[in-house]
N, C-alpha and C positions, 0 to 999 in steps of 0.2 A: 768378554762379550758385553757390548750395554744393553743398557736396560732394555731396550725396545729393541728387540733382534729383527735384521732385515727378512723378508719374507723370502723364500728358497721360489726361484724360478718355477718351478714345478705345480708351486703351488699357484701363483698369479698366474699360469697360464691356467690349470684348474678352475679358479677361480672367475675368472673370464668365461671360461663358458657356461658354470653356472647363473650367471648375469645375466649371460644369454636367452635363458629359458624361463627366467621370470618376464612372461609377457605380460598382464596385468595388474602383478602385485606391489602394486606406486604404494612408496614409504609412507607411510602415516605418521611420523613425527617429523616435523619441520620448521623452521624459524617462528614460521606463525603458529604455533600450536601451544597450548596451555601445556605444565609438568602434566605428566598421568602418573597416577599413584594405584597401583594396586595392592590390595590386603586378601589373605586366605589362607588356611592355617598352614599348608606345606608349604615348603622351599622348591618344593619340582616345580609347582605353577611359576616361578619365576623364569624359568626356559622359556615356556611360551610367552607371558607379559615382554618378553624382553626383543624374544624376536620376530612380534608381532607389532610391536612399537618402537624400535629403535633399527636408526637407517642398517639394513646388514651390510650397506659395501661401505660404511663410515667406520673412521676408529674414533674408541672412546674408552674411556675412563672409568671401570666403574670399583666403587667403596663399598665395602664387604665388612659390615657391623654386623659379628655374628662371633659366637663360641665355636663354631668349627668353621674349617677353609674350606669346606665343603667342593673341594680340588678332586676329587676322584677323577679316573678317565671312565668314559666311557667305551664299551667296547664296538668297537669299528665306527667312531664319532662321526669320522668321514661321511659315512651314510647320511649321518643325521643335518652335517653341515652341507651337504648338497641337498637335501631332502627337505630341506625349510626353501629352500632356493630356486628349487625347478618346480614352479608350480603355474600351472594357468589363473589364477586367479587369488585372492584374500581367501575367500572360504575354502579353496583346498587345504591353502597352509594350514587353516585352523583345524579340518579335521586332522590334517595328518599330525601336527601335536599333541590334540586329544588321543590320539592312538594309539602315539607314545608312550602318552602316561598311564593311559590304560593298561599297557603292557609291561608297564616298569620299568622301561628301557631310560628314562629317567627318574631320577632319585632325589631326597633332600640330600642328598652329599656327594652329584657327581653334579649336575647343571649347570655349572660355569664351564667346564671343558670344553663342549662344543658350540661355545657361543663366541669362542677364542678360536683363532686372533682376532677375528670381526665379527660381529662388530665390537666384543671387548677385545681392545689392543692390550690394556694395562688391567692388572687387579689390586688395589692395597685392602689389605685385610687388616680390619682395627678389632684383635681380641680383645675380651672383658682383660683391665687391669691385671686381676686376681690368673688368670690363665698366662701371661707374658710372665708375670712375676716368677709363677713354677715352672715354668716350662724353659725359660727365654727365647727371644725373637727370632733369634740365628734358629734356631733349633725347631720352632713352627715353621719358619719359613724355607727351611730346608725339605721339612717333610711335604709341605706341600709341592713344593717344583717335585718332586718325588713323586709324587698323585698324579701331579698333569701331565710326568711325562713317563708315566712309569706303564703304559700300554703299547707307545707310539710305534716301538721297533716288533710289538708282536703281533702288532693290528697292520702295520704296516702305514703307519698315519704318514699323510701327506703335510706338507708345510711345514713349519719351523717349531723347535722346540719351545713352548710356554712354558716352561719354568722361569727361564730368567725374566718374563714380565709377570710375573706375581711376589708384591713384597709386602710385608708384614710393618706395620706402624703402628706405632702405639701413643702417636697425639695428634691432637688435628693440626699442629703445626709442622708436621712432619710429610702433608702429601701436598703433590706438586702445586705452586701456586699460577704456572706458566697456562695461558686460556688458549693453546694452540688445538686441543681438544674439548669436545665435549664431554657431560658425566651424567653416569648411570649410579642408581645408587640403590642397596637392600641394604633393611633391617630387618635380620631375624630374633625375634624378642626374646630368646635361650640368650641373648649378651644380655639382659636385666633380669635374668631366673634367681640370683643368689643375689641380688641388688639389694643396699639395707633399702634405698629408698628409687626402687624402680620406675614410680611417676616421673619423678626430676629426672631422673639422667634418661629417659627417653626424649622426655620436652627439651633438653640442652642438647642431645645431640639432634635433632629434628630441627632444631634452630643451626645446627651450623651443614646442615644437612642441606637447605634451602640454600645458604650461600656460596654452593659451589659452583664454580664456573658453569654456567650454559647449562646446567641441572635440565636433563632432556625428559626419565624418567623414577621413579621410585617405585621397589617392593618393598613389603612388608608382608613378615609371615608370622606366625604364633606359635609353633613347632611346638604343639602338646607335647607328644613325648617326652621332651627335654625338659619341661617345665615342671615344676616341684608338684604340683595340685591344680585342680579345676579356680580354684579362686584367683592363684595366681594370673595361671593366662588369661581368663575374662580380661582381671582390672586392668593386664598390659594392653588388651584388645580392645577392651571400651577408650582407654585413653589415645590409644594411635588413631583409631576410630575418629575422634574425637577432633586430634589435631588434622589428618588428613580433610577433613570437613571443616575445620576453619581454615583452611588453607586456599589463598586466592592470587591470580587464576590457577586454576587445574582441574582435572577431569577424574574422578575416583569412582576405581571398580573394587566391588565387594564380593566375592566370594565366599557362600557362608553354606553350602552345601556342596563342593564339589566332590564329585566320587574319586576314590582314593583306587591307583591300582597297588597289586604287592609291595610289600614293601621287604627292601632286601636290605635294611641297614641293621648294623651291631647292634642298637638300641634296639628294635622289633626283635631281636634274637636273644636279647634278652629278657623281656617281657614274656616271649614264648618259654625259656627253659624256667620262667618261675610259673607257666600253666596262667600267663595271667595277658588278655587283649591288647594290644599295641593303645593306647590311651587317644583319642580324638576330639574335637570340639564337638561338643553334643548344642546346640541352639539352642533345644531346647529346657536345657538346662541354663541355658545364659541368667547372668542376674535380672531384676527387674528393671534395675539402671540401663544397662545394654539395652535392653530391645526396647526399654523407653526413647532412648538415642536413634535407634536404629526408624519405629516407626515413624520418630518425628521427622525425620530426615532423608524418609524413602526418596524422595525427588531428587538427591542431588549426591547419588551414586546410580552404578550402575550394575546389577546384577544379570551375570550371563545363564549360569545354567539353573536350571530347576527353576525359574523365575517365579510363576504361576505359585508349585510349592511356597518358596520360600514368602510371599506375600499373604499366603492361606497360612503358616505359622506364624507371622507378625500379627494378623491379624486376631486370631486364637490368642495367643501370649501374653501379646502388649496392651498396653491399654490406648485407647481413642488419644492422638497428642491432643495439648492442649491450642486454645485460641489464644495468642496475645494479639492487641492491637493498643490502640489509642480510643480513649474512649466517647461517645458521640462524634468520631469519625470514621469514613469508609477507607478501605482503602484502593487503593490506585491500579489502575489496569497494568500497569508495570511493576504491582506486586509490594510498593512503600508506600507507608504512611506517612502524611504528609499533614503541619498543621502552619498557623504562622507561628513568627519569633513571639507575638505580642498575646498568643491564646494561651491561657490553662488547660491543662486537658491532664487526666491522670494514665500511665499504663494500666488496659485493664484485660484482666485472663478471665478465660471462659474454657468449663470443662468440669469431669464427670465426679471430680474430687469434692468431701463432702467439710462441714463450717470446721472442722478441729483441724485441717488440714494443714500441715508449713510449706510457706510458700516462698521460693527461694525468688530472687531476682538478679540474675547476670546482666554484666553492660562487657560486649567482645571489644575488646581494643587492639588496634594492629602492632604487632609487635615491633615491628621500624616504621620509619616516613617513609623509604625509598622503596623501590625493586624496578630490577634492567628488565625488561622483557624482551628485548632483542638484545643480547649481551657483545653478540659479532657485530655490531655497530660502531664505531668508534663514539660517535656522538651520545650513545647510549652510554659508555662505560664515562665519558665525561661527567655528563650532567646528572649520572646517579651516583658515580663517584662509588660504585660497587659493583657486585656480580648477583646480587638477590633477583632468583627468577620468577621469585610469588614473596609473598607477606602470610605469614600466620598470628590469626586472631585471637588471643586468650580470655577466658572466661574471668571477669572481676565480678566476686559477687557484691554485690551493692544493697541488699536490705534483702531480710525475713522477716515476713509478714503471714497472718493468721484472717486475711481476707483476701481478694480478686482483684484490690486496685494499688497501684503504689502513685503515690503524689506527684502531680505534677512539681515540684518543690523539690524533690525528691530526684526526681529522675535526672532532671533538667539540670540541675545542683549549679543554678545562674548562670549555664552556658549559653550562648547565643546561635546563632544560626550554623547548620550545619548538620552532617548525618549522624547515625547511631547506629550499633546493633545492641539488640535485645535480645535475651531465651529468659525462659522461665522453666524454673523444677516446682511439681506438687508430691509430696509424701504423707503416706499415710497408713497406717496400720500395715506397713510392708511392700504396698503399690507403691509404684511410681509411673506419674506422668510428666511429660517432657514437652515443650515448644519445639517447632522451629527456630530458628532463626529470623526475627524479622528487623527491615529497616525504617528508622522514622528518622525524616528528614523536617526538619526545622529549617523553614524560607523566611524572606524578606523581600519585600518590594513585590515586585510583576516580570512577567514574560521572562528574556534573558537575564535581569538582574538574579530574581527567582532561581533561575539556574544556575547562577554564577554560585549566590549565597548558598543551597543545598548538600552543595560541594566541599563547603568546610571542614576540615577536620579527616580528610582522607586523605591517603598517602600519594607521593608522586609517585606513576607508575611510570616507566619512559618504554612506548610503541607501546600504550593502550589501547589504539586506533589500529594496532597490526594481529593481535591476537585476537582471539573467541574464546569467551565460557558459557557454555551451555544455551548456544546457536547467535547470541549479540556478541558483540565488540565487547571488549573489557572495558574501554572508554564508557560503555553505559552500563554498566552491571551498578556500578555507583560504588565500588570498592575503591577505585584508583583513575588517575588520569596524570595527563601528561598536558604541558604546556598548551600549545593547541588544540587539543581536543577538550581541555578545560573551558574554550570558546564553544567550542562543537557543540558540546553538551548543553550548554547554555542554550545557545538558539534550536535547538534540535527539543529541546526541552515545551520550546517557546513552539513549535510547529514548523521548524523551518528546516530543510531538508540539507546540511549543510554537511559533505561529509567529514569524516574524518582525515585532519590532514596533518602536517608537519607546518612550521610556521611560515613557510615561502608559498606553498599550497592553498594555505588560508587565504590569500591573497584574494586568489581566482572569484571568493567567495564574497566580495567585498570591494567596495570605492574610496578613494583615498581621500583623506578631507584636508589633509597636507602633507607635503614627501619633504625629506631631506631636514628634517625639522632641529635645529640647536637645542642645546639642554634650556630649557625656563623660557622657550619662546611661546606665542600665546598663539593660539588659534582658535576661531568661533565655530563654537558646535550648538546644532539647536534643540531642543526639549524634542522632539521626536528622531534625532542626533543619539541622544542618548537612551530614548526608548527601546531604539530598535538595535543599539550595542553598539559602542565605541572600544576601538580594538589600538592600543598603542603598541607600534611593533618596534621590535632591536635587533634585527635582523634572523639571527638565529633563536629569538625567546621571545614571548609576548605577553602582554598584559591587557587587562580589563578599564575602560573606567568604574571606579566605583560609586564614587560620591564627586560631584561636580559642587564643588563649595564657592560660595560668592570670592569674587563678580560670577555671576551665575552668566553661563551664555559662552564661557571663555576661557577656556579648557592650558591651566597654568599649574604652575609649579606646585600651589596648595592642594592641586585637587588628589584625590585616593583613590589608588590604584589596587587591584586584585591581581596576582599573579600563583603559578602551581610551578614552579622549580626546586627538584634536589629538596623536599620534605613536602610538609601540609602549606597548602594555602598561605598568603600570604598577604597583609593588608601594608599597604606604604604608599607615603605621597609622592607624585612623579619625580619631585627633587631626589627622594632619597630612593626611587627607583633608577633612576638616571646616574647618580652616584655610584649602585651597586653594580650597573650594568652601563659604564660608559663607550657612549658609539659617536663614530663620525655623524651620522645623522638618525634620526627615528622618524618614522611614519606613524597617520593616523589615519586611520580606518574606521568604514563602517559597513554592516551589512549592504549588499548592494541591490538599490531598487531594482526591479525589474520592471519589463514591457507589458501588454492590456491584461487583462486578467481574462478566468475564464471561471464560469462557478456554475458550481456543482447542488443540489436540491438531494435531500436523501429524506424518504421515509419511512417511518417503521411498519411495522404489522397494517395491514391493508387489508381490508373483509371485504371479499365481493356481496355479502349476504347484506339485507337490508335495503332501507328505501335509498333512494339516488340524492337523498338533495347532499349528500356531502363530498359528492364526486365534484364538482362543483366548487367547494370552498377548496377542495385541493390543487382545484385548475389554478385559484386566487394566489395560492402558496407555490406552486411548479413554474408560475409567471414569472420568478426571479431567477429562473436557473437556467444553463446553454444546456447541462445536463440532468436528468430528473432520474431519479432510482427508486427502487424500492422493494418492500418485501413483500408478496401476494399470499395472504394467507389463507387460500383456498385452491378451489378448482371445479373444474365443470361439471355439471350432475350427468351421470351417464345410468344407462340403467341400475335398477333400484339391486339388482344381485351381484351389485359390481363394488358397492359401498363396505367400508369394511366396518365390521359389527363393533360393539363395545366402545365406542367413540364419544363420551360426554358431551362436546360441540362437534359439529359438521358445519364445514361453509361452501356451498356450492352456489356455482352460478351457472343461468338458461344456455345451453347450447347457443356460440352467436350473439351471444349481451354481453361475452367479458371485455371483447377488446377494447370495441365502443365507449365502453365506461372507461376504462384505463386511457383511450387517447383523450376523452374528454377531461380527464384528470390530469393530462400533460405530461405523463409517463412514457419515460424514454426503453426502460428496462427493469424488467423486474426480476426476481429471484424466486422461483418454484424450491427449495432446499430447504422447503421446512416441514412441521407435522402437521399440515394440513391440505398440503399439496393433495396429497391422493384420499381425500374426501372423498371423488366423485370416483376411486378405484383408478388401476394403471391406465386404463383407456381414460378415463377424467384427466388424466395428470397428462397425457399424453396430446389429449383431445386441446388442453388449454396453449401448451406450448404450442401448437402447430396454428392456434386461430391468434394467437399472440403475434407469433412471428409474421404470419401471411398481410397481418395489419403493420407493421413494418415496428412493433415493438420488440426489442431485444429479450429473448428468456434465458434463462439461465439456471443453474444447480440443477438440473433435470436434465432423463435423456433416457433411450433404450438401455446404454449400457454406462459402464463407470464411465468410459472413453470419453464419450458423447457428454455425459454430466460435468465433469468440470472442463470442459472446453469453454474459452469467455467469450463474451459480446465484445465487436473492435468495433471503437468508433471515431470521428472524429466532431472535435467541438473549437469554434474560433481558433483557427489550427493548430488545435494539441489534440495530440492522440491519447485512446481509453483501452485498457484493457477490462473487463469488469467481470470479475467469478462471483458465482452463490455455491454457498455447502451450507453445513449443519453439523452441528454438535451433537454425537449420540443421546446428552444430556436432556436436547430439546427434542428429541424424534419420535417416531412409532415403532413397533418393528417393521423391515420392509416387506413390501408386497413385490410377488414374482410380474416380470415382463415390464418393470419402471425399475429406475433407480435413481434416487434422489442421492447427488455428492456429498458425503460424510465422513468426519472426523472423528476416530483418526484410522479409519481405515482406505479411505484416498488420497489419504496424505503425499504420501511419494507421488501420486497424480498428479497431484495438484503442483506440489512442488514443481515438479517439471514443466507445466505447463505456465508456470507466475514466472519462473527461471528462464523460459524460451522468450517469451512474448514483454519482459522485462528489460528485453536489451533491444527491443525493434518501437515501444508506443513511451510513451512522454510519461503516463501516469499509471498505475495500478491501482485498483481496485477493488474489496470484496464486499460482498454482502455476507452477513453470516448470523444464521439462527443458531442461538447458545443459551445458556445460562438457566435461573431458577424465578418463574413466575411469581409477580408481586411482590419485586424485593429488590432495593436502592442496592443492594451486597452484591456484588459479581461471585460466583461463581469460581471455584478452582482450574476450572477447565478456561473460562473466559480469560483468566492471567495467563496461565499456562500456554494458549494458543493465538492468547495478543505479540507475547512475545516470537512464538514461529512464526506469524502471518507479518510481523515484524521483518524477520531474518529472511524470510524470502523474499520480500522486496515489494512487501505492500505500502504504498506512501496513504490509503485512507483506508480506514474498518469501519464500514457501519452495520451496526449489529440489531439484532432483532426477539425478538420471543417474551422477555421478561413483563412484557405488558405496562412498562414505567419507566418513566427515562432514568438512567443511568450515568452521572456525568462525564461528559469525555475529557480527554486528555491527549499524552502521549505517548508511544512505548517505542525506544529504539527508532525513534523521526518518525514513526508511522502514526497520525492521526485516530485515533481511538474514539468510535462512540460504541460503547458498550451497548447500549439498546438505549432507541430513540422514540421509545413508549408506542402508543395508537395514536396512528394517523386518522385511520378510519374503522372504529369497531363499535357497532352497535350495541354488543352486549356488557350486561353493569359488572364492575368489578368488586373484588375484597377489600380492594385500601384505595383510598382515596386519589392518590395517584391515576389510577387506573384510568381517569375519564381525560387526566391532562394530553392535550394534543399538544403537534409541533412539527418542524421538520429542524435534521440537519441542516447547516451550509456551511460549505467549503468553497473559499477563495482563493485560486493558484494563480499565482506570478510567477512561473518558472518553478522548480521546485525548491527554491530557495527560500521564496520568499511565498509564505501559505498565513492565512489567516481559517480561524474555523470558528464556530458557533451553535446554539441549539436556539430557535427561534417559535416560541410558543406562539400559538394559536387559540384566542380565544372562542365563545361558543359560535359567536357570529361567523368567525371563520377566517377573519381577513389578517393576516401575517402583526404581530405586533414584534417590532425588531426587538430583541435582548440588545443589553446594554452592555459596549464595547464587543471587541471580538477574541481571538484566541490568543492575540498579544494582551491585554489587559484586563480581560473580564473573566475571574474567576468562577464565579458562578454560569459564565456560558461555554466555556472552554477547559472546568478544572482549573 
């Protein structure tokens, strides 16, 4: 019999009809999708992780790192392998898994049976060294075909015998190297229980773990039972923990309370005849290391049940993570800190830890240069020259210190431009607190170059422009990129809406400044040439200019090119790029001008309350826009029992004076989605939209129902079309009042989504307004990063934001234009920091969505626009 036994008629016809009656439940693993890695102390959650996330009519491969074959049949499988399959929908299958295992009908030592023959075709089981040695191979691997098929003829199992595709290996040189499948992969941490040095051989096999083929999925379990003691399985679980969370791209679910049903294994049988509990992860016993990890990190896993609990015990347990950043700098609505090559600045932490404290300081570095992200590409398995589906990140520590800053001198240790990661550990008297993870990226130059340079020192990812983590493109997470989107990022960086493409693609996005070009021949490019990005292409690979070295003006053999192929970045001069990569002819390229522009006027917080003359200087500032927006932060005064109590400021305006004042102000559309809206009570909030609208200005984030609230304002401006939403951030709100309802994040999320998703694919540009963040303070807000990046991923090309009461510098997240909050436009009353009085407005300039300039444009007292200097290609301090 070979290894892969053909499937018995009986069963493909079976088979087929189960197909059949999955009407809604579309695969959720697929080309484009990050590894998913799940962790939870049982081996039965791997049934569900598995057939919840890998295709079931695909066959696949999967590696079995574990002390037992955990091959048992289960009794009448069948059931179970049609019973994941006929379902109307995702959430059936899910309950009906959980009910499974609520019932025990799955086991840590039967669960691979009915996941065979699909979607596992094949099983190699790699036991601990020390268990092959006593036991031999022949001899495990018998007993298991023994397991899997030792029910088949009294249950009556349909399909083919599994035994002969499950085989026992005992190197990693010994399982198939052939990519005509894809691979599933568990680690049960009972193969490290008797390890002398269990750290390392988890992290070695984890590393070869990543490089299997098409790597679709990963479990990992902790199987207390098995494990010698509670200390044991923590330190194996903080460390998988650990690596799973530097691992990029991928998607990681944590499991750290789920309910256990019976348990019917020899181990529980024997625990019970010594009168002593089946052993389990108790959390709250975890060390202080662990849930140092865990709270610092909460964002970037994913916990399904008990959620609410398990946050309420982090909370309780751990301690507050720590702050690392950069010090005297903010950071970035996309989450990085960013300084130039030429600044000193020291890392510095902040947190509850007291002056005797050690303070550890890590620098993560990626384990390889490469990883395939599309491995079934052939062009992918080229130019990575491997099968790595992610990169993992290891902790170097790099200095312990007995204060909160470590030296720029120090961190930096003479590198030049390009990104980092950081964590930090504080200890002390038995606490411990933890960082996240954060990234400082070290630039040079302006606009695209800026982008180019920040990208130094990250691995090539090949289709980082084809995957997602954690709602962006991998191409922007800033872990990895690939050739072309190496360019992407760059101008996307700069404000330029350029998507992500392969290097023939790029084209589209760009004019040639000469085709067909011989190696060392010269062509004239000009200083706004190279401003705006010079792209030297070789057909299938492309590069940057970097340095345009005299004869300045004349783009030759001398000059320095950047390119991202098959490792980190790369600096060389076109001669010896030309050399490396010889072609019939090369192209030169540059971002492509577009036709007339159309601009956009954005402003912040707006008080109807107070005398009129600054209505006025606003009409002086809205003079320059096709489109004028803004945030209204008020509403109409309606009766006095209508006003809701306990309100520090109230801003209302006279029944029939607001519109007047707004058209006089040259306001196209405004935003009711803040905590001021219903001032004047639901009929004030209500009262303002309808006198708003009936004067032909657009309102928005408000309405009777959610429905109605994030529905957007369409409009058209020198013919390009606008979609424009307002919501709000719980952060910035009141509670609500019944009979209104102002759009808020994040419980109209999914609203909203669908509504930026619809109206995304029919108007030219997207737009939101959105009140967020924490008043009197240059710092965004965790919520403002956090939902820069969705308002990003659903397809907003400009944010302008509001509440903070001070401008906030913009920038960009994911191509989407970011102003954080663009301080008072119009607010009579004094503030706490000085800030508070500076006025201004947005402005946004689109050529197409290619080519975008953007700006903050202050307003002095007198009122009349004084321009900021340059725009969002080269003025940092106007554009970030």
């Amino acid at each position: 019999m070979p290894f892969v036994a053909p499937f018995f008629l009986k069963y493909a016809v079976w088979r087929l009809r189960c197909v059949a009656f999955v009407v809604c439940a579309a695969v959720p693993v697929c080309m484009a999708q990050p590894v998913r890695i799940h962790v939870e102390d049982n081996h039965a959650g791997s049934f569900a992780f598995f057939a919840e996330n890998a295709d079931l009519e695909s066959p696949h491969r999967l590696l079995l790192i574990d002390a037992h074959c955990d091959a048992n049949g289960v009794k009448y499988s069948d059931d179970l392998r049609e019973g994941v399959r006929r379902v109307a929908n995702l959430a059936q299958r899910h309950e009906r898994l959980a009910g499974w295992r609520r019932e025990g009908r799955i086991q840590a030592y039967n669960w691979i049976e009915p996941l065979m023959p699909a979607p596992v075709a094949e099983v190699y089981w790699m036991p601990p060294p020390a268990l092959v040695a006593a036991a031999g191979a022949e001899s495990l691997q018998k007993d298991a075909a023994d397991y899997l098929d030792g029910r088949a003829e009294l249950d009556e199992r349909r399909g083919p015998e599994l035994g002969g595709r499950f085989r026992v290996v005992r190197s990693w040189e010994e399982l198939p190297a052939a990519g005509d499948m894809p691979w599933l992969a568990t680690i049960d941490l009972d193969s490290f229980a008797s390890s002398a040095d269990p750290v390392a051989e988890l992290r070695a096999a984890w590393s070869r773990v990543l490089a299997l083929h098409d790597l679709r999925a990963v479990s990992i379990c902790v199987s207390r039972p098995w494990q010698p003691d509670d200390a044991r399985a923590f330190a194996l679980l903080e460390e998988a923990l650990r690596l799973a969370l530097a691992t990029h791209p991928a998607h990681v679910s944590f499991e750290p309370l789920m309910p256990e049903g019976p348990d019917a294994s020899l181990q529980a049988e024997s625990f019970a005849k010594l009168g002593k509990p089946v052993p389990r992860l108790e959390m709250k016993k975890a060390p202080a290391s662990l849930l140092a990890l865990l709270r610092a990190e909460r964002a970037q896993y994913d916990v399904a049940e008990r959620r609410e609990e398990w946050d309420a015990l982090l909370d309780e347990q751990a301690d507050a993570p720590l702050e690392l950043g950069v010090q005297g700098r903010l950071r970035s609505p996309d989450g990085v800190w960013r300084l130039d090559r030429g600044a000193e600045a020291a890392l510095q932490v902040e947190g509850a830890f007291g002056a005797d404290a050690r303070v550890t300081w890590f620098r993560l570095e990626p384990e390889r240069e490469v990883a395939n992200l599309v491995p079934s590409m052939a062009s992918g398995r080229y130019f990575s020259g491997g099968t790595f589906r992610a990169a993992v990140w290891h902790a170097r520590q790099v200095a312990q210190t007995d204060d909160p800053l470590l030296a720029s001198a120090v961190w930096r240790q003479g590198a030049g431009a390009g990104r980092s990661w950081w964590k930090v550990r504080a200890e002390q008297d038995g606490r411990v607190w933890e960082s996240p993870v954060v990234c400082v990226a070290v630039t040079e130059g302006e606009g695209f170059h800026a982008g180019l340079a920040e990208q130094l020192g990250t691995p090539y990812m090949f289709g980082a422009g084809m995957e997602r983590e954690r709602g962006l493109a991998v191409a922007e997470s800033g872990y990895g990129n690939d050739c072309a989107n190496y360019m992407a990022y760059a101008w996307r960086r700069a404000g330029k809406a350029v998507p992500w493409s392969n290097p023939e693609q790029l084209k589209a996005c760009m004019e040639p400044l000469g085709l067909q070009l011989e190696p060392g021949s010269r062509v004239a490019v000009s200083a706004e040439d190279v401003r705006r990005g010079v792209v030297y292409h070789a057909g299938n690979h492309v590069s940057a200019l970097w340095e345009d070295r005299p004869p300045l003006g004349s783009f030759g053999a001398e000059d320095v090119l950047v390119h991202h192929l098959s490792g980190f970045p790369e600096l060389l001069t076109r001669a010896e790029f030309e050399r490396k990569y010889p072609r019939a002819g090369y192209g030169l390229w540059t971002l492509k001008r577009e036709g007339r522009s159309v601009r956009v006027a954005a402003f912040g917080d707006i008080s109807p309350a107070g005398d009129d003359a600054r209505w006025a200087e606003l009409a002086t500032a809205a003079g320059r826009g096709d489109l004028v927006v803004g945030n209204l932060e008020g509403s109409v005064e309606e009766a006095a029992g209508e006003v809701p109590p306990k309100r520090s400021f109230s801003f209302r305006a006279k029944p029939g004076a607001l519109a007047p004042l707004l058209r006089q102000a040259g306001l196209h559309v405004v935003s009711l989605a803040n905590n001021h809206a219903e001032d004047g009570g639901a009929s004030g909030a209500l009262r303002a939209k309808e006198e708003l609208e009936r004067a032909g200005i657009g309102c928005v984030g408000i309405g009777r129902s959610r429905e109605e609230a994030v529905q957007p304002w369409i409009g058209v401006r020198r013919g390009k079309s606008f979609a424009v939403w307002g919501v709000a951030h719980d952060e910035a709100m009141n509670a609500p009042l019944p009979g209104v309802h102002a759009a808020r994040l994040p419980q109209d999320a999914g609203l909203l989504l669908g509504s930026m998703r619809t109206w995304r694919r029919h108007v030219d540009y997207c737009m939101v307004l959105v009140h967020w963040g924490r008043e009197n303070t240059e710092k965004l807000s965790e919520a403002q990063h956090v939902w820069s990046r969705w308002l990003a991923a659903a397809g907003a090309d400009v944010v302008f934001g509001s509440h903070p009461h001070v401008l906030q510098a913009p920038d960009t997240v994911g191509g989407c234009i970011v102003f954080p909050s663009l301080g008072n436009a119009r607010f009579e009353a004094r503030g706490p920091v000085p800030g508070f009085s500076a006025r201004g407005y947005g402005e946004v300039e689109l050529r197409g969505r290619g080519d975008r300039t953007w700006r903050f444009v202050p307003l002095p007292a007198g009122g009349k626009a004084r321009p900021a200097a340059g725009n969002g290609a080269s003025d940092k301090s106007a554009s970030g």
